[in-house]
C-alpha positions in Angstrom: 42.4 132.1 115.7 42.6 128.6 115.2 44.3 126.1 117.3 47.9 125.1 115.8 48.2 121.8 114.4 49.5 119.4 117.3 52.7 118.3 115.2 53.7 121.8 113.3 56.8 123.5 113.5 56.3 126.9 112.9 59.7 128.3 110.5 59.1 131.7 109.7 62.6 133.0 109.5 62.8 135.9 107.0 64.4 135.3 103.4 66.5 138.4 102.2 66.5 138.9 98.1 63.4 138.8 95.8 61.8 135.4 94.8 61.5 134.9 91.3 58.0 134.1 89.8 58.8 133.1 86.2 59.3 129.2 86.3 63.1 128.5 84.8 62.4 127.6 81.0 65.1 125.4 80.8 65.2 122.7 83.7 64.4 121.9 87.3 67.7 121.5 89.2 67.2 118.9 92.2 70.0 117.1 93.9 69.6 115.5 97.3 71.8 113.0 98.8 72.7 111.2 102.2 75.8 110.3 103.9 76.1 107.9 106.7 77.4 109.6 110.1 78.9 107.6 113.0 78.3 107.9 116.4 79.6 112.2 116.9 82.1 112.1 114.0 82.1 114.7 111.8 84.9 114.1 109.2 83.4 112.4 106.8 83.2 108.9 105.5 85.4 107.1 103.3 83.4 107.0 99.9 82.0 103.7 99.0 82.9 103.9 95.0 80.3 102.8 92.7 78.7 100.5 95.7 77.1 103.9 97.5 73.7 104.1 98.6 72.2 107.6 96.1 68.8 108.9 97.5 68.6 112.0 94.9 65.8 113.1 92.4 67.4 114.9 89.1 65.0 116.9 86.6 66.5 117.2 83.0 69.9 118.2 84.4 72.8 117.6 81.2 74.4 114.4 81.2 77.6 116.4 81.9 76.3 118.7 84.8 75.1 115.5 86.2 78.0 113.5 86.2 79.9 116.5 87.9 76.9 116.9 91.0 77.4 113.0 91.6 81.3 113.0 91.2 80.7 116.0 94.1 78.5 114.3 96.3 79.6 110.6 96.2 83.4 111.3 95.9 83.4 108.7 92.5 85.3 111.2 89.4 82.6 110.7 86.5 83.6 111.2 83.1 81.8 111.6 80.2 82.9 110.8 76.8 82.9 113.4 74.4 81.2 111.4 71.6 77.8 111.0 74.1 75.4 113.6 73.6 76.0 116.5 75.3 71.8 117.2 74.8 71.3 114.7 76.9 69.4 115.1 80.2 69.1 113.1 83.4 65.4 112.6 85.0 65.9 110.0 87.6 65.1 109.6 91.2 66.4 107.6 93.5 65.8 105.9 97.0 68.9 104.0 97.8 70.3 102.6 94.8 73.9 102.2 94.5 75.7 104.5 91.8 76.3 101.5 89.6 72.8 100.9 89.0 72.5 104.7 88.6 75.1 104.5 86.4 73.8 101.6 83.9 70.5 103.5 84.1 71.7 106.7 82.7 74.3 104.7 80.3 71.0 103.1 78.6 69.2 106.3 77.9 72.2 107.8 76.4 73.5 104.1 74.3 76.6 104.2 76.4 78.0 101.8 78.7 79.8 102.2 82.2 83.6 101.9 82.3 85.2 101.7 85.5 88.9 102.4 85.7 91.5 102.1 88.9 91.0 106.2 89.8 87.7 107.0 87.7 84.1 106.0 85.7 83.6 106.3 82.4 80.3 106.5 80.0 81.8 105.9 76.7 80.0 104.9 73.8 79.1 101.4 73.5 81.0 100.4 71.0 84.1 101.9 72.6 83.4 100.2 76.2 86.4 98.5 77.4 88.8 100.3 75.5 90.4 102.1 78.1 90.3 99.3 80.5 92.4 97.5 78.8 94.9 100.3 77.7 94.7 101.0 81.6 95.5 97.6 82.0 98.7 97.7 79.5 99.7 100.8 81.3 100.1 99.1 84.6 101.6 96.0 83.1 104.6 98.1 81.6 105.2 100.9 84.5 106.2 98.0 86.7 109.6 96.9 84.2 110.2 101.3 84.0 113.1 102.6 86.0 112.3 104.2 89.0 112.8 107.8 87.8 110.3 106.8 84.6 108.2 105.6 87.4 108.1 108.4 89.9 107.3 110.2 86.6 104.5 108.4 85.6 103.4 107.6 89.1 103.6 111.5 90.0 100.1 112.3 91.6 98.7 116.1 91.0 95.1 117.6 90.2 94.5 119.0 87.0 91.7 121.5 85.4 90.8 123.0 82.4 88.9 126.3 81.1 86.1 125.7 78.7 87.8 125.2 74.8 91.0 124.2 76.0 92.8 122.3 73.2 93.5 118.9 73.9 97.1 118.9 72.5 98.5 121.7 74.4 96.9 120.2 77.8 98.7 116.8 76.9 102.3 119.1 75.6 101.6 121.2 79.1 101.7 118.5 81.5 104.3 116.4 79.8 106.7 119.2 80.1 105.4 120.2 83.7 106.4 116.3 84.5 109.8 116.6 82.4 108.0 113.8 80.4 109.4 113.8 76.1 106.5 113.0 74.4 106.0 112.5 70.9 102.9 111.8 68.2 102.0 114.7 69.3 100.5 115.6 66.5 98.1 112.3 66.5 96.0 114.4 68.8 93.2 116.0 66.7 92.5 119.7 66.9 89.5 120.0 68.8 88.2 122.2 72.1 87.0 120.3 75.4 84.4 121.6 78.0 85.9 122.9 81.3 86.7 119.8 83.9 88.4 119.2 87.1 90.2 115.8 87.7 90.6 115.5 91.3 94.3 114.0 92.7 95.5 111.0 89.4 99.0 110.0 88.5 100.2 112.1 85.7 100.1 108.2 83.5 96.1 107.8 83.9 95.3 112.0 83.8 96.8 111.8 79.9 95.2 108.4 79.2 91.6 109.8 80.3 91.9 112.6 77.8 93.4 110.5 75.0 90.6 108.1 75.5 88.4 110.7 74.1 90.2 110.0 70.8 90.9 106.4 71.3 95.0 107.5 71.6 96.5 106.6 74.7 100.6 107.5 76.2 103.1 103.9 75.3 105.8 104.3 78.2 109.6 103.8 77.7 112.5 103.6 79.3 113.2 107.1 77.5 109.9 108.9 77.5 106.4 108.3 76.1 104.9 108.3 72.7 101.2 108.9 71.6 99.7 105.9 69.7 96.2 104.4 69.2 94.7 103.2 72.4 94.3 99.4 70.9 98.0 99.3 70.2 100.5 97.0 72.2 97.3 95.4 74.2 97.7 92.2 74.9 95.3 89.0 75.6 95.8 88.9 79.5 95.2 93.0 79.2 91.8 92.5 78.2 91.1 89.2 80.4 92.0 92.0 83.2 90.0 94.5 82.2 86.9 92.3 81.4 87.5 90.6 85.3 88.0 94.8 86.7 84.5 95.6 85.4 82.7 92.8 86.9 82.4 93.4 90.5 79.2 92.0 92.2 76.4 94.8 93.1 75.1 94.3 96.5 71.6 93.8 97.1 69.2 96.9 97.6 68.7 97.4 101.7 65.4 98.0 102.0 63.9 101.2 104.4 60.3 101.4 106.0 58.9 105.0 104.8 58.1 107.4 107.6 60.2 105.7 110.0 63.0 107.8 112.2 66.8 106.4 111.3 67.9 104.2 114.3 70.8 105.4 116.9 74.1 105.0 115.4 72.5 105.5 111.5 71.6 108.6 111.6 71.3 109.7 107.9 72.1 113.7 106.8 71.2 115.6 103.3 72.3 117.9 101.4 70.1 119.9 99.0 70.2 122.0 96.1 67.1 122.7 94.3 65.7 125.7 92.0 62.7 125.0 90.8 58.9 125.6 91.9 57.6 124.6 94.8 55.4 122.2 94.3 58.0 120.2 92.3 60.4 120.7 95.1 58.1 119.6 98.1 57.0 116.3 96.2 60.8 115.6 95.0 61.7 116.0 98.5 58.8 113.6 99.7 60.0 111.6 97.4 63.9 110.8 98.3 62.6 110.6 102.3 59.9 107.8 101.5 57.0 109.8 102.4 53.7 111.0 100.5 53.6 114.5 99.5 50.7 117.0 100.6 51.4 120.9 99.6 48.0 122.9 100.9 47.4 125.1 98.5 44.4 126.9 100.4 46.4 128.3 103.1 49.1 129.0 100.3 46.6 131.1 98.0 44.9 132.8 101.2 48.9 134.0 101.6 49.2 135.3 98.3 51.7 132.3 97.6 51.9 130.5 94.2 52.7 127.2 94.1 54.5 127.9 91.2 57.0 130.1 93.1 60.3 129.6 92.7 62.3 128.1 95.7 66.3 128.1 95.8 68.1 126.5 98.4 71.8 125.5 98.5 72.6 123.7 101.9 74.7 120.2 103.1 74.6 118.0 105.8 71.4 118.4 107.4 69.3 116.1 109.5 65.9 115.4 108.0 64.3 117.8 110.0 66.8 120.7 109.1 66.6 119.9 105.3 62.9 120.9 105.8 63.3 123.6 107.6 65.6 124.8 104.6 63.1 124.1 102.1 60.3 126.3 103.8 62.5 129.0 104.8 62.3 130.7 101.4 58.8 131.3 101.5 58.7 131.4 105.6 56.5 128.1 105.2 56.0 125.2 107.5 56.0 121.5 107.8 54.5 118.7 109.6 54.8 114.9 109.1 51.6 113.1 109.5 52.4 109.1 109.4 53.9 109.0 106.1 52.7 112.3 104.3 54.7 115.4 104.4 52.5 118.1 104.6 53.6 121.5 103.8 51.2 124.8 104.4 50.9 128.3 105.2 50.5 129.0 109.0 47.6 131.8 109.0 49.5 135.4 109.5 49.2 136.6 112.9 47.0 139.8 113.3 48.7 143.3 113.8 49.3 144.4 117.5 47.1 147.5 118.1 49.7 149.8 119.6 47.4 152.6 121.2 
């Protein structure tokens, strides 16, 4: 038999369940991303808004389903306007870019813009950007002359979700009531069905302005209650000039990161990893996101019976580097070596059979 390679780790732990050999006809789903960890802590960090550092490679994911892995990963609630294409997908990779120049990448392939709000992003249509900034900034203006049970009302913090076709006027009529909130113009809101969504913990004031904005309505507050009305209404000069100075926050420069090289003591980066797709796609996506060269021997695959074509699924967080390759061979009981800057991934030969006379 021949001698092991000097640097190999040998990962042959078994996989249980059939691998699929029919590539998915519809996308490549590849999502890795890194968090920093101090020193032994393991609660993790305070998110760093649209100023986090991405490393993540997507393959025609929808728009939507995108938004919703990176509002998962990064802690940052996405949302994507309902005029945008909901054909859209992402292809994008990243090594370190912040969200918000993620953000105005994807907002130019899909002829949207970026949005940020106090809570939330949004990719709105162009010609609707800054919209809800302003009404946002209205809002905020006139909740601070409310009384203070209005307030509490409007202030009242709470998740909310939503099946797939849910109408947008009974969620609006729902939560008002929930709140004790009168609203009326009810009937301003058009019948229409949204996609299933999660908001994650918003005051009940900016959880009915997000879905309003999807029809350019927003709530007007009052001493006595709320009324719908179009989102433009009541917006004043300084509303805007807040709005405008909101969305223009500086983006820090890009920290460069040697390729190959083993995080320093104190900054040690960990993954997490979810990828369906074949392997050969996975291993160079993978490569990819940690700086290094890719190198999948497909000699010592075929002389295993392995395609590299095969379908590989892996679903894991927080990993060191070296455990988020270990979970990408384990499917296929593969291993991995790191040579300089190329990732090498083969098939160790199969040991021989034990003669048990």
């Amino acid at each position: 038999m021949p001698p092991s390679p000097p640097s190999r780790r040998d990962h042959r732990t078994a996989c249980s369940g059939s691998i699929a050999r029919r590539v998915p006809a519809i996308c490549v789903l590849v999502l890795i991303a890194t968090v920093p960890m101090w020193g032994q802590a393991l609660a993790a960090p305070r998110p760093a808004g649209l100023d986090a550092e991405i490393r993540a490679a997507w393959t025609r994911v929808p728009l939507r389903e995108w938004a919703r892995r990176v509002s998962e990963t990064t802690g940052v609630p996405l949302i994507v306007d309902r005029r945008l294409d909901p054909d859209l997908t992402v292809t994008l990779a990243s090594d370190g870019d912040t969200l918000r120049a993620l953000l105005d990448r994807v907002a130019a392939s899909a002829t949207a813009a970026v949005e940020p709000l106090a809570s939330t992003t949004r990719l709105v249509p162009r010609d609707h950007a800054g919209r809800a900034a302003a009404a946002e900034a209205a809002r905020t203006r006139v909740l601070r002359g409310l009384t203070p049970d209005m307030r509490r009302i409007a202030e009242r913090r709470a998740t909310w979700s939503w099946p797939a076709a849910a109408r947008p006027r009974d969620l609006v009529a729902a939560a008002a009531d929930d709140a004790g909130l009168a609203v009326t113009g009810l009937d301003r809101i058009p019948h229409d069905h949204l996609p299933a969504a999660t908001l994650p913990l918003l005051q009940l004031a900016e959880r009915l302005d997000l879905v309003l904005a999807h029809y350019d309505l927003r709530v007007a507050w009052s001493p006595t209650g709320g009324s719908i009305m179009p989102i433009d209404s009541g917006i004043e000069p300084r509303d805007r000039t807040a709005a405008s100075s909101a969305s223009k926050r500086p983006t820090p420069p890009r920290r460069e990161r040697t390729a190959g090289t083993t995080p320093a003591a104190g900054d040690e980066t960990v993954y997490s990893l979810r990828v369906e797709s074949p392997l050969d796609q996975a291993v160079s996506a993978v490569a990819k996101v940690l700086g290094l060269r890719s190198a999948l021997d497909k000699a010592s695959l075929s002389a295993r019976g392995i395609s590299p074509q095969e379908i590989v699924r892996v679903d894991a967080r927080d990993l060191s580097r070296d455990r988020l390759l270990d979970a990408l061979v384990a499917p296929l009981e593969l291993t991995w070596t790191i040579d300089g800057e190329t990732l090498r991934v083969f098939a160790a030969p199969a040991k021989p059979a034990t003669d048990s006379r």
